[in-house]
C-alpha positions as CSV (number, residue, x, y, z in Angstrom):
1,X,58.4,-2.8,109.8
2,X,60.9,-0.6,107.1
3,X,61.2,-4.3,105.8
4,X,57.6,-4.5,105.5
5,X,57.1,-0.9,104.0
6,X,60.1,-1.1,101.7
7,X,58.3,-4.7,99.8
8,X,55.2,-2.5,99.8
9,X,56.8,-0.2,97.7
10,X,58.6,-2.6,95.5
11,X,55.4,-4.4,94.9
12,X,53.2,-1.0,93.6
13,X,56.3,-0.1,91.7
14,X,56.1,-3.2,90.3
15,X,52.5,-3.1,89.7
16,X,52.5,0.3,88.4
17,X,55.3,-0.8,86.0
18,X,53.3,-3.4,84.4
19,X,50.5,-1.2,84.1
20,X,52.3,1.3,81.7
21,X,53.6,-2.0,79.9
22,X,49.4,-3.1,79.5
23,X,48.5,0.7,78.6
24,X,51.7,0.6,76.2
25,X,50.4,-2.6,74.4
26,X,46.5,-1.4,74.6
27,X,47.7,1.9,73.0
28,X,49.1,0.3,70.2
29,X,46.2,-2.2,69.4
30,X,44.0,1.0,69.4
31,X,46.4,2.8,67.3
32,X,46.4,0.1,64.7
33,X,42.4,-0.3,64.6
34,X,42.5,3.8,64.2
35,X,44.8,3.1,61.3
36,X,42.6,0.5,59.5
37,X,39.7,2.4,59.8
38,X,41.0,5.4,57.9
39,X,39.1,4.7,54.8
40,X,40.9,4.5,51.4
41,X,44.4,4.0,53.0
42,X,46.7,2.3,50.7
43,X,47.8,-1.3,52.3
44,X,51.8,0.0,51.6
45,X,51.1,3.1,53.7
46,X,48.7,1.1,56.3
47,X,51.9,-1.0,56.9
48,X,54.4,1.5,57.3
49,X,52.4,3.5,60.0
50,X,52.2,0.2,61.9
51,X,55.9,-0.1,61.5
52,X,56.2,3.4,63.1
53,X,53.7,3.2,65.8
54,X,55.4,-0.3,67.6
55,X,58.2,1.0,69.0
56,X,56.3,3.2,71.6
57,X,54.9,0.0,73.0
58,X,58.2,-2.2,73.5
59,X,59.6,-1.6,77.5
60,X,62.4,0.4,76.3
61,X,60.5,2.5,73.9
62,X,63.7,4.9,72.8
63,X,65.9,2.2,71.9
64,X,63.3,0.4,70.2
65,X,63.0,-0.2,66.2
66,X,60.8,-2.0,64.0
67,X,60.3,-3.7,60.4
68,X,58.0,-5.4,58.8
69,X,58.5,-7.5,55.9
70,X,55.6,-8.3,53.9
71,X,55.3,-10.1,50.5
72,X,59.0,-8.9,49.5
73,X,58.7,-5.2,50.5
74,X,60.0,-3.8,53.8
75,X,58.6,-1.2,56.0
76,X,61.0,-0.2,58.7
77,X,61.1,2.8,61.0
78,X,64.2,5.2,60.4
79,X,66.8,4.1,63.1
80,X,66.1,0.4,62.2
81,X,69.3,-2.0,62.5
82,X,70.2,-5.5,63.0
83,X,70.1,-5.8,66.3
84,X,71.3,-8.9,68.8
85,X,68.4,-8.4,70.4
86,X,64.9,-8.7,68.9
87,X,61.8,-10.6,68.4
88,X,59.9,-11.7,65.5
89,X,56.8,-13.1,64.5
90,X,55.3,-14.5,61.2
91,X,52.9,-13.5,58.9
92,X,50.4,-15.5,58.1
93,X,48.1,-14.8,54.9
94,X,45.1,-17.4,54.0
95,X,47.5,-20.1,55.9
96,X,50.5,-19.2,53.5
97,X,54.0,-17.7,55.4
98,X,53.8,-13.8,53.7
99,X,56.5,-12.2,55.9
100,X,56.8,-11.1,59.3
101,X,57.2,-8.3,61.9
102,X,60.4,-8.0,64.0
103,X,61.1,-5.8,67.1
104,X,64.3,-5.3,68.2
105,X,66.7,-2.8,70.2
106,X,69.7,-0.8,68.7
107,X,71.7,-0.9,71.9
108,X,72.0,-2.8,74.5
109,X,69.1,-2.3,77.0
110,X,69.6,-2.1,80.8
111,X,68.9,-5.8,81.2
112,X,71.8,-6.2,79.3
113,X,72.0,-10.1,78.8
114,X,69.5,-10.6,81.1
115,X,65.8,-10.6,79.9
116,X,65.3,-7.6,77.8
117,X,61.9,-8.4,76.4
118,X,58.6,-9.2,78.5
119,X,56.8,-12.0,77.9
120,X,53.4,-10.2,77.3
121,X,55.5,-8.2,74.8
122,X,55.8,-11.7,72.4
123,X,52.0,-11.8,73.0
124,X,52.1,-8.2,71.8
125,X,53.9,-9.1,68.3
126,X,52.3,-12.4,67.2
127,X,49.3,-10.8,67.8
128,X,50.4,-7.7,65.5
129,X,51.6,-10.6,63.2
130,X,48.1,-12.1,63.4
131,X,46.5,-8.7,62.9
132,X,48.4,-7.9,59.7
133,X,47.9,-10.7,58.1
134,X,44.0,-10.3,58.3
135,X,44.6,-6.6,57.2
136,X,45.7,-7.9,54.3
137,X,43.1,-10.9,53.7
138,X,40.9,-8.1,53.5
139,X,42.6,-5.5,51.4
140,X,43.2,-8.5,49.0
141,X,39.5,-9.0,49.5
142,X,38.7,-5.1,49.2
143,X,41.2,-5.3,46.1
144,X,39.3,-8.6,44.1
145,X,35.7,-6.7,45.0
146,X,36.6,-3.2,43.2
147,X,38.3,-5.3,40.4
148,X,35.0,-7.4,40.2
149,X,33.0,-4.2,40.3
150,X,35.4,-2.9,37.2
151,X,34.7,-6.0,35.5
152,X,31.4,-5.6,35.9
153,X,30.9,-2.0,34.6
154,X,33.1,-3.1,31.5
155,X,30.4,-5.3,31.2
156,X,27.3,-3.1,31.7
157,X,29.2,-0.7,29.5
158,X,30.1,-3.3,26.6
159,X,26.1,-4.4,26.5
160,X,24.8,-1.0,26.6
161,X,27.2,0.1,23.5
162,X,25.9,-3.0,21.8
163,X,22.2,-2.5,22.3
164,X,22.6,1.7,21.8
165,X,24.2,0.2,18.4
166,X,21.7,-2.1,17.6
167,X,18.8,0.9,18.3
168,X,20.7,3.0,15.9
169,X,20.4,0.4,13.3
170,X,17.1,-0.3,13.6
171,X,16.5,3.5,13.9
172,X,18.3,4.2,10.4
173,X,16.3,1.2,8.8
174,X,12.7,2.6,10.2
175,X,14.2,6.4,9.1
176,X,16.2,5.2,5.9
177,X,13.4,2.0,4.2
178,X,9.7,2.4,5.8
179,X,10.3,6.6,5.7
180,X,10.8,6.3,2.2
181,X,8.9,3.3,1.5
182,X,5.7,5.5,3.2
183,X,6.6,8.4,1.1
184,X,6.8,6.9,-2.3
185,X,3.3,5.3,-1.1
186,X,1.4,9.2,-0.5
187,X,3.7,10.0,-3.6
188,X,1.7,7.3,-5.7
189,X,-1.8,7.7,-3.7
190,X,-2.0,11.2,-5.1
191,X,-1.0,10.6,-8.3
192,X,-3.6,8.0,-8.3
193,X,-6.4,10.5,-7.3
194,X,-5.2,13.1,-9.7
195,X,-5.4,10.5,-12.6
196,X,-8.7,8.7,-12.0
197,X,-10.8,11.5,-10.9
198,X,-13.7,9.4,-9.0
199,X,-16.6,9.7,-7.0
200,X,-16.4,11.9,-3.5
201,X,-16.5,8.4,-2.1
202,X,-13.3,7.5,-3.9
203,X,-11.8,10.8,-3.2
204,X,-13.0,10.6,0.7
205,X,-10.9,7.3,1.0
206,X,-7.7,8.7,-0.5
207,X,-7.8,11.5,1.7
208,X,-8.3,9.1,4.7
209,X,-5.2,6.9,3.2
210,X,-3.4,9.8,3.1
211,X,-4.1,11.1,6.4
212,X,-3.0,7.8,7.7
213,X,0.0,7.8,6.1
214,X,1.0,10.3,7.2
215,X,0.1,9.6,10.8
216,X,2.2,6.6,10.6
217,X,5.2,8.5,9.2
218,X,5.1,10.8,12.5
219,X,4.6,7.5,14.3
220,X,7.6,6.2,12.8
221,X,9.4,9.2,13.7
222,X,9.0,9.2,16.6
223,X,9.8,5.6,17.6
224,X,13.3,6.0,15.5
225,X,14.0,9.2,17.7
226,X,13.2,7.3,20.8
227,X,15.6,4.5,19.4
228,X,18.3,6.7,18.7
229,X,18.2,10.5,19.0
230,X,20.0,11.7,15.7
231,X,20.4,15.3,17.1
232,X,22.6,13.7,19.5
233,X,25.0,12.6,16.7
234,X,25.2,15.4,14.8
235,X,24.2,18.4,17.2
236,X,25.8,17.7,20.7
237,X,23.6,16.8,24.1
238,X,22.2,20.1,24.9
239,X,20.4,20.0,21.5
240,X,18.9,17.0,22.1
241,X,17.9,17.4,25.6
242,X,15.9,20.9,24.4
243,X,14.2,18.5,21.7
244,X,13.7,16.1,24.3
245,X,12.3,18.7,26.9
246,X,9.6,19.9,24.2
247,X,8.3,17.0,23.2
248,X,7.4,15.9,27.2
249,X,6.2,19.3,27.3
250,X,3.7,19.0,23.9
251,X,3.2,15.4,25.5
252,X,2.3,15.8,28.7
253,X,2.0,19.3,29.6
254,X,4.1,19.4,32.3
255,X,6.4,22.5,31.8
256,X,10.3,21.6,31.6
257,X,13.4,23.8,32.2
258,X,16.3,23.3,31.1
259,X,20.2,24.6,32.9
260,X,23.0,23.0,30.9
261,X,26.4,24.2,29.6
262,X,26.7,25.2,26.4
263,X,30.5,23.7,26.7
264,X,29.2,20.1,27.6
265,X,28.2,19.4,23.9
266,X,31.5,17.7,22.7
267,X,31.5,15.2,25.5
268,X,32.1,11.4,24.9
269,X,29.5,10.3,22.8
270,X,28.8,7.1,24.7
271,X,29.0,9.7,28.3
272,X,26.8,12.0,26.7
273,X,24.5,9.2,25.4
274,X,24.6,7.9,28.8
275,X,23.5,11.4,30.2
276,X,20.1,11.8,27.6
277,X,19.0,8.5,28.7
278,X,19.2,8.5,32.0
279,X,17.3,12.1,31.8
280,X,14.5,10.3,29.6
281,X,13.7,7.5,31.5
282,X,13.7,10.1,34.9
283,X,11.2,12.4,32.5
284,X,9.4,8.7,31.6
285,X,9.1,8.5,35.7
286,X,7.9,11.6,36.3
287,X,5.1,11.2,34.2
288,X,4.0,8.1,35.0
289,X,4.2,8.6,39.1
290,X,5.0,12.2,40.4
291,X,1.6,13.8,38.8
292,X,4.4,17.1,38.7
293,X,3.5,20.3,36.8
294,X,7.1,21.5,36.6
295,X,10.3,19.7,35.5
296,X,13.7,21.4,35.9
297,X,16.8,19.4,34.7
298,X,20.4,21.0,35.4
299,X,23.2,20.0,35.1
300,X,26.5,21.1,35.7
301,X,30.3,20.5,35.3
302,X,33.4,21.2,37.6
303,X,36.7,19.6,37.5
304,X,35.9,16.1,39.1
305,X,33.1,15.6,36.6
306,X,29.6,16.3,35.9
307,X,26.5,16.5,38.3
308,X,22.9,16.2,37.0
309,X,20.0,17.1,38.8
310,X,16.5,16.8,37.8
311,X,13.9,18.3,40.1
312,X,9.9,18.0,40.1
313,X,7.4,19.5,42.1
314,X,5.1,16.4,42.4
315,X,4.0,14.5,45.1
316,X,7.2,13.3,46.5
317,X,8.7,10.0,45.8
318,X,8.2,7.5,48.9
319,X,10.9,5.5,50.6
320,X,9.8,2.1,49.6
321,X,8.6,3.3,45.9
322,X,13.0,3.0,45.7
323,X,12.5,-0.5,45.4
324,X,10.2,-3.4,44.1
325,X,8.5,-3.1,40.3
326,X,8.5,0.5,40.2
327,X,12.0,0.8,40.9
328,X,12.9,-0.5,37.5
329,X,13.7,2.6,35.9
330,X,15.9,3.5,38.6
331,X,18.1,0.0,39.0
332,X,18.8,0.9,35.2
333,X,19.4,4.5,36.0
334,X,22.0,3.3,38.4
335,X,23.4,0.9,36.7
336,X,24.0,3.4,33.7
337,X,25.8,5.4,36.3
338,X,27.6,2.6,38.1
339,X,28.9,1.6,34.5
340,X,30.6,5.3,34.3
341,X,32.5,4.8,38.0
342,X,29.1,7.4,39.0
343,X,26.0,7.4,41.4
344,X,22.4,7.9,41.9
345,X,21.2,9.6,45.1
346,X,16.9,9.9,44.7
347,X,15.4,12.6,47.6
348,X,11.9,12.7,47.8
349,X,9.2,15.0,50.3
350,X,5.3,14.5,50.3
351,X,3.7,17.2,48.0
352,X,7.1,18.7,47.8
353,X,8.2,16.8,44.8
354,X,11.6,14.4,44.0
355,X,15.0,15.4,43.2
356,X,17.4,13.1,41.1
357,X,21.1,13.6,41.4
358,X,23.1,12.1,39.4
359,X,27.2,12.4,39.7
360,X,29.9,11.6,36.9
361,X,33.0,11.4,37.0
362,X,35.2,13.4,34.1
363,X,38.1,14.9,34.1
364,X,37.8,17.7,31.6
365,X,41.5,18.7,31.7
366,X,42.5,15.5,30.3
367,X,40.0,15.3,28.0
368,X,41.2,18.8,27.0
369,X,37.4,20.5,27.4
């Protein structure tokens, strides 16, 4: 009976030895999923907490070490050595060999010669082996998106300087050639009326010519300032946003306020450019959709960069209005401020109006502003 009693206790001791050694390994396949789900960990620091966190997981956790090597770099935990006894398994990377991860002890462990590693503990690496390599599949991946993503806003950046380029050109023709061209015309037209004094027919006509020229000189304008805001150039961004402000005021009679820094005037130009369109073509929305009778643009500046908001009191933008043909103007909103590393966040409530907001990053102490 002590026989019987003594092989019942071997056997739970047994048992509840090689259910620590299944918690051990569970622990350290949840540890490593908590470490890949930290967002924006660096792969080179991702490693190295792996490296640290095996050890506690091996039988004889205390005279355990680790190091992986991966792609020429090693991550190792501090007592590391080269030890008779360890295990190792390969790294495997989009079916290339990239390294591996080895386990091993830095003394002799009490199975001395014997069997000093389980067998479910070789399961345990080659599937941390397996697991690393897909960690880096996918910061690879993660790595050739974001670089794609650059790419792309050198791109959207690249075409938008060439078009903004092109506007100003065309802009300083309509200014520099019909401007002038129209003016010598009313120049000539009253010359003409004061030489040839005619009937009050005659005279009646001029005066319409002239009032239609210089209709289509404000017309002209106003089509070069929508092309290319010169105040822009030569007086800074809050300038031109007051200009801008007044005219969607005298325009569409919706009243518009104005919060921005005096100190944001010396921005980049193609930043700042970036800003007053992006502020125009939300004005451009609010008129066409929010039937608003207040517009209040602010916009304001702190070390990471450069917030704009631009509030109405309309009827509230809807949830599916933020996509299909009226969501034009905001895919090229976005992509305006996707091209400056930025983002777009729209919030609207019925009858409570639409907010904007816009963020930027800047970093004013380097620029030296």
């Amino acid at each position: 009976m002590d026989a019987g009693i003594k092989g019942r206790k071997r056997t739970n001791a047994r048992l509840i030895h090689q259910l620590q050694e299944r918690n051990k390994e569970l622990q350290c396949v949840y540890g490593i999923s908590q470490i890949c789900e930290i967002p924006g960990t660096p792969l080179d620091v991702m490693v190295q907490r792996i490296a640290n966190l095996l050890p506690a997981s091996w039988q004889y956790p205390r005279l355990a070490s680790s190091r992986i090597l991966l792609r020429g770099n090693e991550f190792k935990t501090r007592n590391f050595t080269r030890a008779r006894y360890s295990l190792k398994a390969r790294i495997i990377v989009r079916g290339l060999p990239s390294g591996f991860v080895e386990v091993g002890y830095v003394r002799t462990p009490p199975e001395g010669d014997g069997r000093p590693f389980l067998g479910a503990e070789r399961k345990l690496l080659d599937a941390v082996a397996e697991r690393l390599g897909k960690i880096v599949e996918l910061k690879d991946a993660e790595h050739e998106l974001n670089a794609s993503h650059e790419r792309l806003r050198r791109l959207l950046r690249s075409v938008e300087d060439a078009r903004e380029d092109e506007r100003r050109r065309i802009a300083h023709e309509l200014h520099d050639e019909l401007g002038h061209a129209l003016m010598s015309l009313k120049i000539d037209l009253a010359s003409l009326r004061d030489e040839r004094p005619g009937t009050d027919a005659f005279l009646g006509k001029t005066r319409e010519m002239a009032a239609f020229i210089d209709t289509t000189t404000h017309n002209l304008q106003r089509i070069a300032w929508e092309l290319r805001p010169i105040l822009l150039d030569e007086f800074g961004l809050p300038a031109a946003i007051s200009t801008l402000a007044r005219d969607f005021e005298k325009r569409y009679g919706v009243r518009c306020r104005m919060r921005i820094p005096a100190d944001v005037g010396d921005l980049d130009r193609s930043l700042a450019l970036a800003l007053y369109r992006i502020i125009q073509e939300l004005l451009t929305n609010v008129a066409r959709h929010a039937k608003a009778t207040r517009v209040l643009i602010k916009l304001e500046k702190d070390r990471s960069g450069l917030t704009l908001n631009v509030r109405d009191n309309g009827r509230g933008i809807a949830q599916g209005d933020l996509f299909g043909k009226k969501a034009l103007g905001l895919v090229g909103i976005r992509e305006r401020a996707h091209s400056f590393g930025g983002s777009l966040e729209i919030q609207g409530r019925p009858r409570r109006g639409t907010v904007a907001i816009i963020t930027l990053p800047f970093d004013f102490d380097k620029e030296g502003r």
